[in-house]
N, C-alpha and C positions, 0 to 999 in steps of 0.2 A: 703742552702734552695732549689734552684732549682735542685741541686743532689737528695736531697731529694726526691722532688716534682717528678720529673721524673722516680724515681725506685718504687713510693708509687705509679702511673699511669700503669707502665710497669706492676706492680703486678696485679693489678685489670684489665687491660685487657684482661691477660693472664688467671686470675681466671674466670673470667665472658666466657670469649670465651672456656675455659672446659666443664662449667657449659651448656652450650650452645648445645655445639658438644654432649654432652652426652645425654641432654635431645633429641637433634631429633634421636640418634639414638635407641637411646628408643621407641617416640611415631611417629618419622619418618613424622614431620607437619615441610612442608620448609619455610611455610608462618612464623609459627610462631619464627625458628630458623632466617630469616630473618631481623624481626622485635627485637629482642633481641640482635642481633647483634649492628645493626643500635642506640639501645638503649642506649647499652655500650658505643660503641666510642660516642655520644651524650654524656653520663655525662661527658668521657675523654676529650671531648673537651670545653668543660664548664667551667670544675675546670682549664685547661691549659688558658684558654682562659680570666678567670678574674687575674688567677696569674699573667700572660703578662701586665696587667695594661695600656688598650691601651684607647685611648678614649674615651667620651662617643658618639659620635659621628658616632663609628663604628659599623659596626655588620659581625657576623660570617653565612654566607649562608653554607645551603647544597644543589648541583645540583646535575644534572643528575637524575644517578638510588640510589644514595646514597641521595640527594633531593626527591624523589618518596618515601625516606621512608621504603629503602628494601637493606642491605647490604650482600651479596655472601663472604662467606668464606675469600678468598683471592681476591677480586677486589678492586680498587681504591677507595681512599675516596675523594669525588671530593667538593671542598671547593670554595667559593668567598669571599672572605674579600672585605666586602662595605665600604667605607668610602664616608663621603660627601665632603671632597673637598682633594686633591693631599696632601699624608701626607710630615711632613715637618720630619729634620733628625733625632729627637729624636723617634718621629712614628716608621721612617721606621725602626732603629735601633731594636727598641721593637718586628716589624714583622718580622725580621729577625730570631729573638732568639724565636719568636714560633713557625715560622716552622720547624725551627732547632729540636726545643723540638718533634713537630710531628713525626718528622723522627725519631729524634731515640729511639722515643717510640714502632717504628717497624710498624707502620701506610705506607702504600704505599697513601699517598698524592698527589693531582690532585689539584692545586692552581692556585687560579687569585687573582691580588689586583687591584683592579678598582674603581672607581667615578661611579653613575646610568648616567651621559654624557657618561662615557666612555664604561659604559656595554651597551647603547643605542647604540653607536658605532660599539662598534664591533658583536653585533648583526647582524645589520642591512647589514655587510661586512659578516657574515660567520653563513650560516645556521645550525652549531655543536651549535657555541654559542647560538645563538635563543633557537636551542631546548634544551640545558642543563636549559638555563633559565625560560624554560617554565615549568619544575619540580622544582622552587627554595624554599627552604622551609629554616625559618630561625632559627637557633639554640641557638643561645643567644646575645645580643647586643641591639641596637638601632632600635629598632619597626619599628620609626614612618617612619625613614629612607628605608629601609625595604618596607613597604607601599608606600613610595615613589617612589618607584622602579618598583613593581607591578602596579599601576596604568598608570606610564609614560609607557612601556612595553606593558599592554595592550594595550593603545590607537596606539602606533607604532605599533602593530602586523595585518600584509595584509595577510587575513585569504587563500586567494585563490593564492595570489604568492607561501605560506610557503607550502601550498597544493602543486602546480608544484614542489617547490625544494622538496618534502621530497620525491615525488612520483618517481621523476627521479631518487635519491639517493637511493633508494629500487630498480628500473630497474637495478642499474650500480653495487648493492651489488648481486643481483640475479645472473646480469652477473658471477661476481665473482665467486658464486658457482653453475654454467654452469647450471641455472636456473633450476633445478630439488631440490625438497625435499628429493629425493630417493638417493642420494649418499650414498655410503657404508661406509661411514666413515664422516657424517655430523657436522655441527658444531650447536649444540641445541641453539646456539642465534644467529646464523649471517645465516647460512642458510635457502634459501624459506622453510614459513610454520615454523619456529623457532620462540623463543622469540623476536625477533625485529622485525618481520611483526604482533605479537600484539601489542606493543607499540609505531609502527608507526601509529596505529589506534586513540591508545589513544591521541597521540600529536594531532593529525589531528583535531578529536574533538574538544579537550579541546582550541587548538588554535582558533578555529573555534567556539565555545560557546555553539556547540551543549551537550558535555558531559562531564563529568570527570572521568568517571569510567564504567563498563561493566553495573552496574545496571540503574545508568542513561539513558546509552544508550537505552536498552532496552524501559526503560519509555518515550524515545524521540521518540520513533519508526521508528528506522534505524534498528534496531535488534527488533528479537522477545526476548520472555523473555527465552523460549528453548532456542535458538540458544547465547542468552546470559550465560547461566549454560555451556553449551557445550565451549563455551571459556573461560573460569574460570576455567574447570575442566582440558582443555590443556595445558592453562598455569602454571597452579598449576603441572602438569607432567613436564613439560619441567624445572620449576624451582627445580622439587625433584631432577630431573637429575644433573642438573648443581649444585647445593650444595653438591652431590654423585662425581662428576667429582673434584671439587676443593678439596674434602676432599682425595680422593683416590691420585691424584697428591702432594696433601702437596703447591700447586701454583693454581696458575689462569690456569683452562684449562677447554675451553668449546668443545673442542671437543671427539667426540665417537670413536675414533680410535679403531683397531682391539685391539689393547694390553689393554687398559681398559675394553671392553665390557662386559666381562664375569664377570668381578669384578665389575661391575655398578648392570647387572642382578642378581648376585648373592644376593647383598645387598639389594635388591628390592624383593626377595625371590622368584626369578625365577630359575629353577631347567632343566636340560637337560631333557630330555624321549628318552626313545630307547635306538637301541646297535649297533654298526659296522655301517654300512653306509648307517642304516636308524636313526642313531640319528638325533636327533635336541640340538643345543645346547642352553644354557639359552638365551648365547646373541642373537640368531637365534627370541627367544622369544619378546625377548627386542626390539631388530630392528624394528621388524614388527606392535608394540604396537607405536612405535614411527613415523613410517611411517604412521600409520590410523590416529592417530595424526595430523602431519605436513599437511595433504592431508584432513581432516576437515578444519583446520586453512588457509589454503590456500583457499579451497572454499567460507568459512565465510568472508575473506578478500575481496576475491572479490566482495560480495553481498557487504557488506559495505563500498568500495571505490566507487561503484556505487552510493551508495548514498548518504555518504557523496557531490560526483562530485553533484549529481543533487542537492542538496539541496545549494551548491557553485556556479553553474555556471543551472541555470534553463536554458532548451531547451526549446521554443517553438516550433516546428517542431509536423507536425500532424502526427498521427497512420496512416499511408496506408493498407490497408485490404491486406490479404495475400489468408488468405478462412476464415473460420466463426470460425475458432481455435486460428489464431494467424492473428499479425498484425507486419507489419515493422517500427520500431518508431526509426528516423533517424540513419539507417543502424544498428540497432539491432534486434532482432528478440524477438516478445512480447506474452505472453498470452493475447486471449482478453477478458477474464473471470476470478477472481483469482481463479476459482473454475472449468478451463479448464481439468487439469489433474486428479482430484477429480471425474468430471463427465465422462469423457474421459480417462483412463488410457492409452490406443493406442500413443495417443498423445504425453507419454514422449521420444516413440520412433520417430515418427513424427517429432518435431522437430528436431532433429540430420541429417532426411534425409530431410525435406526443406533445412536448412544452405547448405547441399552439392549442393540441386537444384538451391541453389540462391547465388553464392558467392561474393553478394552485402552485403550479408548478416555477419559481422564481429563479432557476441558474439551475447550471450543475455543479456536483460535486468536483474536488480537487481530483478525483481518483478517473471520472469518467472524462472531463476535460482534459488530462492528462492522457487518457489512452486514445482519445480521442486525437489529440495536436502528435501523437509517435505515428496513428496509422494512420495517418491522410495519406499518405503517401500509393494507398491502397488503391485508391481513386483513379482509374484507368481507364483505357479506352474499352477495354472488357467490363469494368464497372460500370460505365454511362452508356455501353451495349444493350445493360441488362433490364429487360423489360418492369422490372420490379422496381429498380431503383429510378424510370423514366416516371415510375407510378407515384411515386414517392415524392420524387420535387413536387410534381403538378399539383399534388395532394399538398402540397407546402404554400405552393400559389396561390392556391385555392382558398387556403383557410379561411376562414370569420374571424379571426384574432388573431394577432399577434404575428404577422406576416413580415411586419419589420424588425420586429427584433428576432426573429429565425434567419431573415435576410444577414443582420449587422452582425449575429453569433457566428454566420458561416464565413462569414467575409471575416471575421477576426481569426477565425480560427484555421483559414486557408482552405477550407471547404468548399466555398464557393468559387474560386479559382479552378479548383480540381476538377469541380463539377462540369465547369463550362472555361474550358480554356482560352478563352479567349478574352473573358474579362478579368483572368487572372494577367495577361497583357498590360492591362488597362489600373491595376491596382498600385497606387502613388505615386500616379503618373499625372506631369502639373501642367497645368494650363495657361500657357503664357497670353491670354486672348483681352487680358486689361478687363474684362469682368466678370470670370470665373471664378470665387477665389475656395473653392476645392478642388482637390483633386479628381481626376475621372471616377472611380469608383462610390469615390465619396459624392458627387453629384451626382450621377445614377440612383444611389441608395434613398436622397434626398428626395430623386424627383418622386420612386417609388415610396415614400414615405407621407409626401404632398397628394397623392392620386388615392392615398389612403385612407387620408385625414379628408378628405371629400366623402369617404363614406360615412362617417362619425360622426354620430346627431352630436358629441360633445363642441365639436369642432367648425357644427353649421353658419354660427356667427360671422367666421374667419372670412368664405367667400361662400354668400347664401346659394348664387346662382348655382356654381358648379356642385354644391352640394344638391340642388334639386336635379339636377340634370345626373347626375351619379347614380340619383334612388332609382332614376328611370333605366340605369345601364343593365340589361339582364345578365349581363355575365362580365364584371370588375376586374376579374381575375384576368382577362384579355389584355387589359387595358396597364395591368401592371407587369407583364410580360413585356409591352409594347415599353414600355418605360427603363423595364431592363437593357433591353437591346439598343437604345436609342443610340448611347453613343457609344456601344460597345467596341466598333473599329476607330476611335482616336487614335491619330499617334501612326497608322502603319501605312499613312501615305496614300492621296488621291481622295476620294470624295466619302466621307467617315458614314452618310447616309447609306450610298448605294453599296459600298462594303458590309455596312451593317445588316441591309435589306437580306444580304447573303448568308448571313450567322442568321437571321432571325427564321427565315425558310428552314435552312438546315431545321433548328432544332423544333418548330414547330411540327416539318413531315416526322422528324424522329420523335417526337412524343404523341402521335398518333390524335393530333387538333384538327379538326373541321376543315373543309375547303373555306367556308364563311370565316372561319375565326383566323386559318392562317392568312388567309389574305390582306383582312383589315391590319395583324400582327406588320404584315410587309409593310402595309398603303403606310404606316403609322412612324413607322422608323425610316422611311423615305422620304417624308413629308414634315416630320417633326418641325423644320424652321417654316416653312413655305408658309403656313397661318402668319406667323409675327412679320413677316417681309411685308405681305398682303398687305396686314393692319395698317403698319407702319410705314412702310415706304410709297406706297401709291394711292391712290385718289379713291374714296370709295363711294363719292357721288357720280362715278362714270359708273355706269347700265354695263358696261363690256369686261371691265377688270369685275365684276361682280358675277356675270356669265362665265367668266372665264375659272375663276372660281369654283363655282358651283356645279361646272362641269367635271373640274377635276375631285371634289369630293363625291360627288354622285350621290348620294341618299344621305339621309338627316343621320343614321348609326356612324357613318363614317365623318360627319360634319362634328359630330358631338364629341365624338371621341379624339379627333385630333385639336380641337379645341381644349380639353380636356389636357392632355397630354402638353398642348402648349403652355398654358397657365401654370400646369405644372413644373415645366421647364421653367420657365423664365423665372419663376420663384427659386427653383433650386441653383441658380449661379451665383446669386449675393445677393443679402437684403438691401443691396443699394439699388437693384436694376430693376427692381418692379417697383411700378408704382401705379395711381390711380386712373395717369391718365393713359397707361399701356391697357389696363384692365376694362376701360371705355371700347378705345377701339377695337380689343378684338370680339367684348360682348356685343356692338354694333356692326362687326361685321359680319358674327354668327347669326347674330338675326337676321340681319337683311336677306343672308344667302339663303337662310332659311325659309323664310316666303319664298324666294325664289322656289326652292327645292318644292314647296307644298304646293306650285301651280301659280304663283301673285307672279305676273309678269313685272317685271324691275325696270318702269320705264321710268324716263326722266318726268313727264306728263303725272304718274302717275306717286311717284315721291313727292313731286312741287304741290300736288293738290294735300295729299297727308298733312305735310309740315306745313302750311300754310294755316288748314283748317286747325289742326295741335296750339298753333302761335297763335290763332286767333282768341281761342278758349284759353290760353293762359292771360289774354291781354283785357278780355271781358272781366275774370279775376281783379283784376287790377282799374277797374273802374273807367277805364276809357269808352268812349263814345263808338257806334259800330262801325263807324266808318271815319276815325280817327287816323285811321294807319293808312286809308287810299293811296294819300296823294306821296307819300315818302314810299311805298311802297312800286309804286309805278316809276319811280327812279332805279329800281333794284332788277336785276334778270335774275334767268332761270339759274343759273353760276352761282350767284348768292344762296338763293334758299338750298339747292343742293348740297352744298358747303357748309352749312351752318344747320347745327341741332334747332328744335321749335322752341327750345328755352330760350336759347342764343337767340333768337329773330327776336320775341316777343321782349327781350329783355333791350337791343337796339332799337328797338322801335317805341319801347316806352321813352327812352331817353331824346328821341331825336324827331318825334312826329311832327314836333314845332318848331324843331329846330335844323331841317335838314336842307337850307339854304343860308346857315349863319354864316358870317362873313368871319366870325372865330374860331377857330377850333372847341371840338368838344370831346376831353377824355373823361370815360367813366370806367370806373374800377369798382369788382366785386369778387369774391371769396369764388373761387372755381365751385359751379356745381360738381364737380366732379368727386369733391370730396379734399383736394389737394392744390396750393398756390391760388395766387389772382386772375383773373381773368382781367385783360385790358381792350377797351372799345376806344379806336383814334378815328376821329371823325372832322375832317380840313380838307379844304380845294388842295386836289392833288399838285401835285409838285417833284421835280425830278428825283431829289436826294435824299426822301420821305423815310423808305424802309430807315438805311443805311441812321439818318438822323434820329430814330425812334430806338435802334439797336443802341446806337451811342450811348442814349440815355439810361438801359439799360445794362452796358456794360459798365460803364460810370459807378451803377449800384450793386453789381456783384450778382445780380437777377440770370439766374439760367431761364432762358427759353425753351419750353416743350413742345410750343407749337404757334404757328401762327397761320393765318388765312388773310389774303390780302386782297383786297375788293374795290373796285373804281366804277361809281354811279352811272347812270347814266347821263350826269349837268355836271359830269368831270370832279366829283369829290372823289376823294378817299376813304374808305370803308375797313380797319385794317383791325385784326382780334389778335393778342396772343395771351397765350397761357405762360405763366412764369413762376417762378418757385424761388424761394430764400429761405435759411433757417428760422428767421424772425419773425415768419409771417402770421402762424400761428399765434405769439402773445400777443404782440400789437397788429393785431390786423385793422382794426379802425383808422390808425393813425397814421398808418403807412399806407392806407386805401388814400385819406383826404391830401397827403404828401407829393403821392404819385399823381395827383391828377391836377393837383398847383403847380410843380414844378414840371411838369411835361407839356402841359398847356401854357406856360410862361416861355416854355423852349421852345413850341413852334410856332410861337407866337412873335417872337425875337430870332429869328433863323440866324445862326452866323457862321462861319468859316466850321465843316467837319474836324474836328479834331484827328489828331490819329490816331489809329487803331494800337493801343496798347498790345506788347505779345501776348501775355496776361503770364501767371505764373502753372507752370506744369508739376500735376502731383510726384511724387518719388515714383509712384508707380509708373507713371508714363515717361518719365526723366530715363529709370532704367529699361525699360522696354518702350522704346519710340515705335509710334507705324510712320511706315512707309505712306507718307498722305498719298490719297490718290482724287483726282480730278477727271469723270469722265461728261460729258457733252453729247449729246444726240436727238434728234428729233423725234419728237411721238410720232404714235400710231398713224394720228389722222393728219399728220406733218405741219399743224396747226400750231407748237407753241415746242419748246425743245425743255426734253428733262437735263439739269442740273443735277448730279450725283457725288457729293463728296466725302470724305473716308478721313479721319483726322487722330491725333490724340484730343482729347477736349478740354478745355482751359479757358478761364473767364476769357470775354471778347472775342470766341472764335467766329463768332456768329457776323459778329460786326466788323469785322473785318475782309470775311464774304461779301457781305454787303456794300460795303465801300468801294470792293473791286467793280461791284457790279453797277454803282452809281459811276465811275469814270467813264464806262463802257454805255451806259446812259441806256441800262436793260432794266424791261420792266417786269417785276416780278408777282406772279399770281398766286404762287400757294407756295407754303416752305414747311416740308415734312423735317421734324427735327428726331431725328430718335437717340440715343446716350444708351449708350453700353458698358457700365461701369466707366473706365477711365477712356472708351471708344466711341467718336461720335461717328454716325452716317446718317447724312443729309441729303435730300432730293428736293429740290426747286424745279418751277414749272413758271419759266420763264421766256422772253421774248423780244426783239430789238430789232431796228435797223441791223448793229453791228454782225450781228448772227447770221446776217444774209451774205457772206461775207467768209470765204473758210482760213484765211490768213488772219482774220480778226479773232477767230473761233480760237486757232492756235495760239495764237495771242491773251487771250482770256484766259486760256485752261493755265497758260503759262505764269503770270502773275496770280493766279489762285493759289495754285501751286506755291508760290514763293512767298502768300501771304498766309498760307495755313500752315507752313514746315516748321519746324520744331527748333 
């Protein structure tokens, strides 16, 4: 019978749960798919539940969100078996054999067996239980029992403790997901602005007596009855999602990961537009829908934690007058009219700059935030006309404090969009570029928050230089304008700079800025990449790329400040893409231009003598004889020292003065001055397959390369530096230093057959967003050596396997600019060959590159 019982249940789940899945994707209603759901396992557990033949005495609770009434594809079915006194062993025997039965009816079960002493109990120990019990709804059993339960529960329930624990347990979840809505990869019920910052609303209430549901609320007048519809129609999004996510996975999965998105939008009947790299993709659609979203829901949260608080914990503390607009009501900032921004539009800006005047000043009230999120709408082209309110931003940009969180208030609050339309375009709008990982607005906000924290003796530590270089700026406020605009054209197609340049003019002529100040505002948002290309992709011991340079910065204010503004960039895309040794090069080639700029002619003559004399003084240091370094040095050209910092010389040259005719190889390894990864010096009679067999070994160890410099003596050695980075290297660096230089010096020591080039493994993020590699080929300026330009996803071995192509080709290579872009590499080689003399070989080359960096 219970064989029976159990396949006649499995049947009817499975049928009902068809039935189910088919109708919403039909008429595409997650409420009602929810509720259908919850309905079924509801009879399932009925008929299981009087088969069991358990007391009468007992009853079957449903908690949590499966108690709410609302069961999700694949989530838990969360149950309390009440009994009213401790079952005796015939009981528990019988409870035994029906969760048994639950389970393998294929039910994922979430069980308690408890006494209402015992659930008062462990209530009152663990705020989960409280709240599951605060959704109990009972499914079939003993009522009265049941009733029992509910009444003792309410009267235990301390409306304003359960308020602290749930509000702290929402700060420490937030934490969790590093308190933004905007992650690239969100989770639609555990992330700020997600489905459980609604229904931490509703417990709060309902705990609280105030309501049961969004329309209650409303009628209780915590909420408006708008602003009621407005979270009903988010939640209702966020749940279409999450039934789209469980069903797409075949499991429990609330999160929007890259590898689902497109398959979520598609199902929602979101479609890409565009072509080449002005498309937009569905999921691009999707994201962005869900971010106005999460960033409603967050705002509405906050109006109603507000006042929930006050209607919990009444202040008495009086209004203090601020001016005739607004009032300070213990450290908030208040309208003193509800009808202040209605008769005053000015005003919505007004407040953002009091708060910076007054940083006594910590939020606003539920009442002024509130009137504030109904009349944005006010915000028009006659509003941003009006000279008062053009006075008022600037006054905002301007401030001495708190300039980012004025910036982050208006951006939540949809102010800042209004303000300036066009970076209301740009809000939670995603960057599919492999190493952005905010969205537009949210990177903008950051860069202007980086340019800020440059001004901040607290914050001087972080990066000392651009902090001194900031004290010098006479006017910041520029430079954070410049910051705003930067990437304010993403996304509408064509060159996001020189569209930009267009928004940034507009509003600099319209708020009445300086010819000096709007100009630099243009140079700034036109040039924002052009530094890091510089740094990074080209030679900056050539005398011409450094004129070239310095022609187009033109004076040290305009050099400073787009240096400034870069650093700042490249910090605001991910704390994965900056690092120590980005931060060299572009402080060395802010200096160097810099001489340039102050009159120092930038010869090569006149760099070789600098670094020369610097190496020498550091090698005096070190106890060597004065003319110790002659005769190894009269093997090296002007190529070398240009090439190489005066650490780097003096530090080759302590290694190799005696040794730079051994018939051995000689590797030495040392901790990067630069602050980041090893440094490696290879020193062996050159040999064709050298790079390529040095990469090996380094792909062998999982070692990312950030740079390397390749050099050949003049009595035919090899001269070869790279920089390289591992997460280990920091613990053990001694031991991985003496590792690297036995087994690397064992390897070229014993040459044997190149192994091959492993694909290596590609992160999820580049798995789902592949680039199109690209290979291009051309000869320098002075037609003397041809640049190598490659474009990749990046993945252990990329490098080596460049290199291998270029050892068949039997090309010899002089310097290899590596730069990494989050999950984006771009390479430039300055390299040379027979083969290259040769354009069918040339095609040939690009072509096998090509096939050996593709995904």
């Amino acid at each position: 019978m219970k064989k029976e019982l159990r396949e006649q249940l499995k049947r009817q789940l499975k049928a009902d749960r068809q039935v189910v899945i088919a109708a919403f994707k039909e008429d595409g209603k997650p409420e009602k798919l929810l509720r259908s759901l919850r309905q079924s396992v509801d009879a399932v557990l009925t008929t299981a539940w009087h088969a069991a033949g358990l007391p009468e005495n007992t009853a079957l609770i449903g908690v949590g969100g499966y108690g709410r009434g609302e069961l999700f594809p694949y989530s838990d079915v969360d149950l309390l078996i009440l009994l009213e006194q401790s079952p005796d062993a015939a009981t528990t025997e019988k409870l035994e054999e029906l969760v048994q039965l639950l389970w393998d009816l294929g039910l994922e079960i979430g069980h308690s067996i408890r006494t209402v002493d015992e659930c008062l109990t462990e209530s009152a120990a663990d705020i989960t239980v409280q709240t599951s019990l605060l959704e109990a709804r009972i499914i079939c059993g003993d009522e009265q029992l049941f009733q029992q339960l509910e009444a003792r529960y309410a009267a235990a329930m301390d409306p304003r403790a359960f308020f602290h624990a749930k509000l702290l347990e929402m700060r420490q979840r937030h934490a969790k997901y590093e308190d933004t809505a905007f992650s690239l990869e969100p989770n639609c019920k555990e992330s700020p602005g997600g489905l459980r910052d609604l229904q931490v609303i509703l417990w709060l209430v309902k705990a609280s007596g105030l309501a049961n549901s969004w329309r209650t609320l409303a009628t209780s007048g915590l909420i408006t009855q708008t602003e009621a519809k407005q979270l009903m129609e988010k939640e209702r999004a966020f749940k279409d999602i999450r039934v789209r996510l469980h069903l797409h996975a075949g499991r429990r999965e609330d999160r929007l990961v890259f590898d689902v998105q497109t398959a979520i939008a598609e199902s929602l009947g979101l479609t890409a537009t565009g072509s080449g790299v002005h498309m937009r993709r569905a999921s691009e659609y999707l994201m962005q829908r869900y971010y106005w979203a999460a960033k409603t829901v967050t705002q509405l949260n906050t109006i109603l934690l507000q006042n929930i608080e006050e209607r919990l914990f009444p202040k008495s503390g009086e209004a203090v007058r601020i001016n005739e607009r607004f009032n300070d009501v213990n450290g908030l900032i208040d309208i003193a009219d509800d009808d202040t921004f209605e008769k005053n539009p000015s005003a919505m800006l007004e407040i953002f700059l009091l708060m910076t005047e007054r940083p006594s000043l910590k939020g606003m009230t539920a009442r002024a935030t509130r009137a504030l999120w109904h009349e944005r709408f006010q915000i028009d082209a006659a509003f941003r006309a009006d000279p008062v309110n053009r006075s008022l931003f600037l006054r905002i940009m301007q401030a001495p404090v708190g300039i980012i969180h004025a910036l982050r208030r208006m951006n939540d609050l949809s102010i800042l969009g209004r303000y300036l339309p066009n970076f209301r375009k740009i809000v939670g709008q995603m960057q599919h570029d492999l190493f952005h990982v905010y969205t537009v607005d949210q990177h903008i906000l950051m860069v202007v928050r980086n340019m800020r924290r440059f001004t901040m003796a607290e914050h001087a530590h972080e990066y000392p230089f651009c902090s001194q270089l900031m004290a010098n700026s006479p006017q910041p406020w520029v430079l954070y304008l410049a910051a705003l605009f930067h990437d304010i054209a993403k996304g509408r197609g064509g060159d996001h700079s020189k569209l930009g340049m267009a928004d940034a003019e507009q509003f600099c002529r319209e708020h009445g800025m300086s010819d000096e100040d709007t100009k630099l505002v243009i140079f700034l948002v036109e040039n924002h990449l052009t530094m890091s290309q510089v740094a990074q992709k080209q030679d900056l011991s050539d005398p011409d790329v450094i004129q070239a340079f310095a022609k187009l910065v033109g004076d040290e204010r305009h050099l400073t400040s787009l240096y400034l503004l870069t650093v700042a960039d490249i910090r605001g895309t991910s704390p994965k893409v900056w690092n120590a040794w980005k931060a060299k090069l572009l402080e060395d080639l802010y200096k160097i231009t810099l001489r340039v700029l102050g009159g120092e002619p930038h010869s090569a003559d006149n760099e070789l003598r600098n670094r020369q004399q610097e190496a020498l003084a550091t090698l005096r240091l070190y106890g060597l004889a004065p003319d110790a370094h002659e005769a190894f040095w009269k093997q090296l050209d002007v190529a070398y020292f240009l090439r190489h910092d005066a650490s780097d010389i003096a530090w080759q040259t302590r290694a190799l003065y005696e040794r730079f005719n051994s018939e051995q190889p000689v590797v030495k390894c040392r901790l990067a001055p630069i602050g980041e990864g090893l440094q490696i010096a290879v020193y062996i009679k050159d040999q064709p397959d050298l790079f390529a067999r040095i990469c090996s070994y380094f792909d062998r160890k999982n070692f990312s390369i950030l740079d390397a410099k390749i050099h050949t003596t003049r009595h035919g050695y090899a001269l070869d530096t790279f920089l390289v980075t591992e997460q280990n290297f920091a613990k053990n660096y001694r031991d991985i230093i003496s590792l690297i230089e036995h087994e690397l010096c064992a390897l070229l020591t014993t040459p044997e057959a190149l192994p091959a080039p492993s694909k290596g493994r590609l992160s999820r993020l580049s798995r789902t967003f592949p680039i199109q590699p690209t290979v291009d080929l051309r000869p320098d300026e002075r037609g003397q050596y041809y640049l190598l330009s490659v474009a990749a996803n990046d993945r252990t071995g990329l490098l080596y396997s460049i290199a291998n192509v270029l050892t068949k080709y039997k090309i010899n290579l002089h310097t290899a600019k590596v730069m990494t872009l989050g999950e984006r590499v771009e390479d430039v080689f300055l390299i040379d060959g027979a083969a290259l003399s040769n354009a069918r070989n040339q095609i040939q080359l690009e072509t096998d590159l090509l096939d050996a960096i593709k995904v």
